[in-house]
N, C-alpha and C positions, 0 to 999 in steps of 0.2 A: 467429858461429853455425856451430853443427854438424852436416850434415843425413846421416843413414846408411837407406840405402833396407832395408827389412826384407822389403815383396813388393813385386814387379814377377813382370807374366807372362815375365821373361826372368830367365837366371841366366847368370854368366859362367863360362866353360870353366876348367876346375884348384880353383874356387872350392865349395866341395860345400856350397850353402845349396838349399832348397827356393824354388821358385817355384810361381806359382796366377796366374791371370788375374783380379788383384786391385790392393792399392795399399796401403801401410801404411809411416809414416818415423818414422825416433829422430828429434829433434831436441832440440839443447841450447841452449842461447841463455844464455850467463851462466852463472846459477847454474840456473837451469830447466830442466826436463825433461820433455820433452812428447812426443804420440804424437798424429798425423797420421793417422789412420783404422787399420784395423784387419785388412781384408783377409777372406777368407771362410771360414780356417777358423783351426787354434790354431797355424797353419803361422812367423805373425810372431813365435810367443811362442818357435817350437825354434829360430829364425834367430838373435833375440836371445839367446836363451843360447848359442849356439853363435859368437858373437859378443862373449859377456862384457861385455853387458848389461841391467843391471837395470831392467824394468821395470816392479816395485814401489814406484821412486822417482821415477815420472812424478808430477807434480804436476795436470797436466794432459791429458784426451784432446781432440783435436781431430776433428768428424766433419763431413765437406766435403759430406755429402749421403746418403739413407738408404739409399741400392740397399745390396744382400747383399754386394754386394764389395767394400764400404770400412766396413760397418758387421756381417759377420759372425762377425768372429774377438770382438769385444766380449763375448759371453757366456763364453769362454774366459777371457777377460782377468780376469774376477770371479772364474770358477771359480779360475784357478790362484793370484790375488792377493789371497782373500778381506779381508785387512786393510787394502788399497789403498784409500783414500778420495778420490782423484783426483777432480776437477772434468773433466765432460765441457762444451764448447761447443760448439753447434750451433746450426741455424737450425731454427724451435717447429714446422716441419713433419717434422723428420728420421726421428721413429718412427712415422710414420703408416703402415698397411697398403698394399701396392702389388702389382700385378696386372698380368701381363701376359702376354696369350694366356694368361690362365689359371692364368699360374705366379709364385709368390709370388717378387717381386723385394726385397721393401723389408725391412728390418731382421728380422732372424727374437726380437725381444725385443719386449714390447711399452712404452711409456715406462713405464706404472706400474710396472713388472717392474723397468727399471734403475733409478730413484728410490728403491728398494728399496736400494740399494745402495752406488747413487753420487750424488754432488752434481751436478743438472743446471741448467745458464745457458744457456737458448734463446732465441736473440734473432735478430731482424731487424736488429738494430742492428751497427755496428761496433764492437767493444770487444776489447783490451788484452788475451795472454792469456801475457805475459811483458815483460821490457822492450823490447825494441826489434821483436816480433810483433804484428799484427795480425789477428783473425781478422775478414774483411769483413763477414758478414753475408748479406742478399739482395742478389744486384747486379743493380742497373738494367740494363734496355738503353742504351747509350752508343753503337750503331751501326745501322746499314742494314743492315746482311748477316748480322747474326747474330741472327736470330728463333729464341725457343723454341719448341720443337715437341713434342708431347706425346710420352710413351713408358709405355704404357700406363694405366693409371684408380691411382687413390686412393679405395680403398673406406671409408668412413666409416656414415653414417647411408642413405646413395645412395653412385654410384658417379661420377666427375668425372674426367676428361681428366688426367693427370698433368705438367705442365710442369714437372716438378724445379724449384720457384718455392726450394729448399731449397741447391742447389745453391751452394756459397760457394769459396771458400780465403783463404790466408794468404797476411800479406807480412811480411816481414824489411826491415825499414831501417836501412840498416850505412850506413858512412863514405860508399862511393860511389855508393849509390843504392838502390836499392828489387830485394828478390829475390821473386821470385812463387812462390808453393806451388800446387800444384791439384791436385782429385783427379780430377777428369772432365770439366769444364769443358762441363757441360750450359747453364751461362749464358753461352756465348762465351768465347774463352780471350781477345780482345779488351779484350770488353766488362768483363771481371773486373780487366785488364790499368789499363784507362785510367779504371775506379775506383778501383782500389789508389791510383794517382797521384792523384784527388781526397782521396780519405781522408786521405793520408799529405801531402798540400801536397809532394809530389815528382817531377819530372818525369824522372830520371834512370832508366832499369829495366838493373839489373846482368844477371838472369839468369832464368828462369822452367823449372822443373820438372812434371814432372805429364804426367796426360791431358788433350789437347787434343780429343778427341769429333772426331774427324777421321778422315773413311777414304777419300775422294770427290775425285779429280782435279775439282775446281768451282769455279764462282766464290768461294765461300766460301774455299776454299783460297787461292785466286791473293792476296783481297784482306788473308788472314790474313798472309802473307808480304812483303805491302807495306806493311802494319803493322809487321809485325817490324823491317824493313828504316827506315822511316822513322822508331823509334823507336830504330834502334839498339841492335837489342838481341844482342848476340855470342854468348851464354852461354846456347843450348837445348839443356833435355834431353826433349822431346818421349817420351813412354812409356805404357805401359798402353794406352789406349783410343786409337793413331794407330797408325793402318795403314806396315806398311814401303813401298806406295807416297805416301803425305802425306809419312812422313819422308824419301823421298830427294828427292821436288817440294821440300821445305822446305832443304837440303843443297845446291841448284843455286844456292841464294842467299847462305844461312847456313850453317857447319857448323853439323852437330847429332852433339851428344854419346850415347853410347851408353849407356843404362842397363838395369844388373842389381841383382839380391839382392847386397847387400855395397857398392853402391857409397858414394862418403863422398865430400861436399862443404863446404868451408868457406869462410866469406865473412866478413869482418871488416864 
C-alpha cells in the first residue's frame, strides 16, 4: 500500500503544496486507487496535480465522517472530474445537515445532490473497498474512557444531539499486521483501534495515521498511550485534529512521526 497525504493542516518547509485545517489521502493498494476524504476546499485537487496525480482514476472515495473538513472539497471533485463515476463509501449518516453554534459543519452537498452523480454504498456495515482495505463502518464502544460526546445537533425533521455515530476509518492488512487510517477519530482512536483487530481477526497493529480528536493533557490521554504502548504500536502519525501538546505527551513514550502535504508512506 501507498498512502500520499494530499491535506494536513501542516505543510513541510522547501515542499510548496497548500495546506487547510482539513484531511484528504491518495491511497493505492494494488491495482486501486482511492481517496480518503476530501478536505475543505478544491485545495487536494491543486496538491495532486502538482504532485502528478490523477485523480480521475480513483475508483473509489472514502468519507470517514460528514464534518466540512473531510467532506468539502467533494463537490470540487465532480465539478473538476465530471466523467469520474467513482463509488463513494460511508457510513448512511454522513450527508446529514449539522449545526453548530449555529454554523453549518456537515457536508455542504446534500446526499440526493451526490447520488446525482456518484455511486453511493452507505453502510453500517464493514465492507471491502480494495483488496487488502477495509472500510469499518460504525465502531462500537470497545472501552471506558472513550465516550462519545455530542458536537453540535443534526437537524433533520427536529433537531438531536449530534454524536458523529458516522464517524469510521480504514484498515490496511499487509504481511505484518494491520495499518489504521482515521480521519478524526470522533469514535475513539482506541475504540476504532481494537475493532479493526476484531474485523480483520488480527491482533498485530503496524502503524495508525490520522486525527486522534485529542487536544487535553487527561486521562483520556494518559490511557490512550497505554494503549498504544501495550499494543505495541511504533509507527504514529498523530495529525490534523491533535494538539502539539497530546503529540509531545504521546513522543515521551512513543515517537511520533511528523506529518505534512506530500508526505508518502508504504507498507507491504
Amino acid at each position: 500500500m501507498k498512502l500520499i497525504v494530499l491535506i494536513d493542516n501542516n505543510t513541510y518547509i522547501d515542499e510548496y503544496y497548500i495546506g487547510e485545517p482539513a484531511l484528504s489521502y491518495y491511497i493505492e493498494d494494488e491495482n486501486e486507487r482511492l481517496l480518503f476524504d476530501t478536505g475543505y476546499s478544491d485545495a487536494f485537487i491543486r496538491n495532486a496535480q502538482a504532485m502528478n496525480i490523477d485523480l480521475s482514476a480513483i475508483s473509489t472515495l472514502i468519507l470517514s465522517h460528514g464534518h466540512n473538513d473531510h467532506t468539502g472539497g467533494v463537490k470540487y471533485l465532480m465539478n473538476q472530474y465530471p466523467d469520474c463515476k467513482c463509488k463513494i463509501v460511508a457510513h448512511p449518516d454522513v450527508f446529514k445537515k449539522r449545526i453548530y453554534n449555529e454554523l453549518h459543519i456537515g457536508s455542504p452537498l446534500a446526499e440526493k445532490d451526490v447520488k446525482k452523480v456518484m455511486n453511493l454504498h452507505l453502510t453500517k456495515q464493514p465492507v471491502k473497498v480494495s483488496k487488502n482495505i477495509t472500510f469499518l463502518g460504525e465502531i462500537p464502544m470497545m472501552n471506558d474512557f472513550e465516550r462519545r460526546h455530542a458536537i453540535g445537533v443534526i437537524e433533520e425533521t427536529e433537531r438531536s444531539e449530534d454524536y458523529v455515530m458516522d464517524d469510521s476509518a480504514i484498515v490496511y492488512q499487509g504481511k505484518d499486521g494491520l495499518f489504521i487510517i482515521t480521519g478524526c477519530s470522533h469514535s475513539g482512536i482506541c475504540n476504532i483501534i481494537e475493532y479493526a483487530k476484531e474485523v480483520c481477526n488480527e491482533q498485530k497493529i503496524v502503524g495508525v495515521i490520522g486525527g486522534f480528536h485529542l487536544f487535553k493533557l487527561s486521562e483520556r490521554l494518559t490511557r490512550t498511550i497505554d494503549y498504544f504502548q501495550k499494543n505495541g504500536i511504533e509507527e504514529l502519525y498523530p495529525c490534523h485534529c491533535v494538539s502539539f501538546k497530546a503529540k509531545a505527551e504521546i513522543h515521551k513514550s512513543i515517537p511520533v512521526h511528523e506529518v505534512g502535504v506530500g508526505l508518502k508512506i508504504e507498507i507491504e
